[in-house]
N, C-alpha and C positions, 0 to 999 in steps of 0.2 A: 448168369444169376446163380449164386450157391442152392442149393440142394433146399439148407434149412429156409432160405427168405423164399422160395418156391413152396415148400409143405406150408410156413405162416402164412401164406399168401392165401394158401385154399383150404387150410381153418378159418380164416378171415370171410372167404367167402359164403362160407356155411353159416358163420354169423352173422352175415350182412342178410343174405337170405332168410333168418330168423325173425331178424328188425321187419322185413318187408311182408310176410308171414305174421308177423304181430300187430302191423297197421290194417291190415284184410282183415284178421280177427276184429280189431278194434273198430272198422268200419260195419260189419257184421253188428255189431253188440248197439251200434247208434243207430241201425235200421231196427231192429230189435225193440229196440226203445222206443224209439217215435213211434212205430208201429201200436205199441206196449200203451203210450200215453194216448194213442188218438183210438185207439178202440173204449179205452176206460172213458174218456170225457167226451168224446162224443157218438159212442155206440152204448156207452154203460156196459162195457165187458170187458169180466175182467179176469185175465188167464195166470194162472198159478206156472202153469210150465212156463209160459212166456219171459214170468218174472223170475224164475229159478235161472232159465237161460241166459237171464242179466248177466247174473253173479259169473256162472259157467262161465262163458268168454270172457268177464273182466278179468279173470283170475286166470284163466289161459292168455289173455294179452299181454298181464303182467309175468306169467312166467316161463313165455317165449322171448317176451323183451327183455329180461336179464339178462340172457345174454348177447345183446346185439350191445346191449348197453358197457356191457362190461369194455367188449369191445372197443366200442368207440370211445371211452376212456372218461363213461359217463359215473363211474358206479362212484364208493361212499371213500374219500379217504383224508389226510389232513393234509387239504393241498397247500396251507400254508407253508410249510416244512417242505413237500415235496419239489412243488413247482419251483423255488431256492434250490435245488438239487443241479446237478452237472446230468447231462445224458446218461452216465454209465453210472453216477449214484441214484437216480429214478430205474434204472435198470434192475440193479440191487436191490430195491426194494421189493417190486415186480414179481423178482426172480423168487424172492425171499419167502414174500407173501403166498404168491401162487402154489409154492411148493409145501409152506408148513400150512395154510389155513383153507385156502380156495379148492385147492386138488381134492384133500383127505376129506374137505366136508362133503363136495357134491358125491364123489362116489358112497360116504355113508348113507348120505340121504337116497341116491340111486338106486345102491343095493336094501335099502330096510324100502322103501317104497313099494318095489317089486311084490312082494309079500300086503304090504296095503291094498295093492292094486288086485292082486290073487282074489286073496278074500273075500273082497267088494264084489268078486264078477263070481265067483265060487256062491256066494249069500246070494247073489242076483238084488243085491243091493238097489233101492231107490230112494225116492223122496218119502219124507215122511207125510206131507201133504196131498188129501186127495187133490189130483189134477196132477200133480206135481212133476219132473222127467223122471224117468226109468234109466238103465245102466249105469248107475253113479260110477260106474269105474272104469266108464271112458275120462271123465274129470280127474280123476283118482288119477289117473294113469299117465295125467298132465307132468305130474309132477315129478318122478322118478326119468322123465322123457326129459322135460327140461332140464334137469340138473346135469344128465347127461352130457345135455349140448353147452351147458355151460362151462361141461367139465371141458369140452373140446373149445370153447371160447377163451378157456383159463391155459389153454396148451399152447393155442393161438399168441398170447401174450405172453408166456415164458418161452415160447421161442423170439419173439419181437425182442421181448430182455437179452435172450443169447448171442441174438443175431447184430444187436446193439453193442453187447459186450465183446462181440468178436471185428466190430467194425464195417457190418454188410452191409447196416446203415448209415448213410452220412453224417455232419454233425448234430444236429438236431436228434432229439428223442423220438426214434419214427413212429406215427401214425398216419396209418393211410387212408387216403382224401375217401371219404365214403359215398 
């Protein structure tokens, strides 16, 4: 097995790990809740952190799962056009994409994050609601993490493109069975 289909290999699995990492969260956030509805309706209590916590994990579920998604070749494009593509013209694309749009964004957002994340935990940042969670910049801190792994999710698939364009994959556009 080449070198490079070995490295996409265990980017891939960093981001399959991500996806499964984002269903726990997202299982997390449905206990959370029911717990959240069945205190309010039939205990009459009703917790401000509880409901903060909502938010916190949905928004960590969604931005650990971007990049599983990306991944698995879930994300946003015009498949009309592409899916009519040849293996090594979706490669091109891929290649194209990741390198002028997907790469340059998450490292901006990664790196200007960091400095969000600072501040947040520098302020001792919280809710503005009493009751509300404390450390906002564990949340804060979701964000420039995620991007990160997306940026390793976006590496992942420009080498899937290289390794396409160099023929390490067979004839089909590889994506691996998840």
């Amino acid at each position: 097995m080449p070198a490079l289909v070995r490295l996409e290999n265990i980017l891939n699995w960093i981001s399959d790990r991500l996806g499964t990492f984002s269903a726990l969260i997202f299982l997390a956030m449905l206990i959370n809740v029911f717990y959240d509805v069945l205190a309010r309706y039939l205990l009459n209590d009703v917790s401000i952190a509880l409901q903060e916590l909502e938010w916190h994990l949905f928004a960590a579920t969604f931005l650990f799962g971007v990049p599983f998604t990306l991944r698995a070749g879930g994300h946003v494009r015009v498949d009309l056009i592409y899916e009519r593509l040849s293996a090594n013209g979706r490669a091109w694309i891929d290649l194209f994409g990741t390198i002028v749009f997907l790469l340059p964004f998450c490292g901006l957002v990664t790196w200007f994050g960091i400095d969000f994340v600072k501040e947040a935990y520098e302020l001792g940042e919280s809710s503005g609601d009493p009751g509300g969670l404390s450390h906002r910049w564990i949340i804060k801190a979701a964000i420039p993490v995620s991007f990160a792994f997306m940026a390793v999710s976006g590496l992942g698939l420009l080498l899937n493109s290289v390794n396409t364009l160099l023929g390490h994959h067979k004839s089909v556009y590889h994506k691996t069975e998840l």
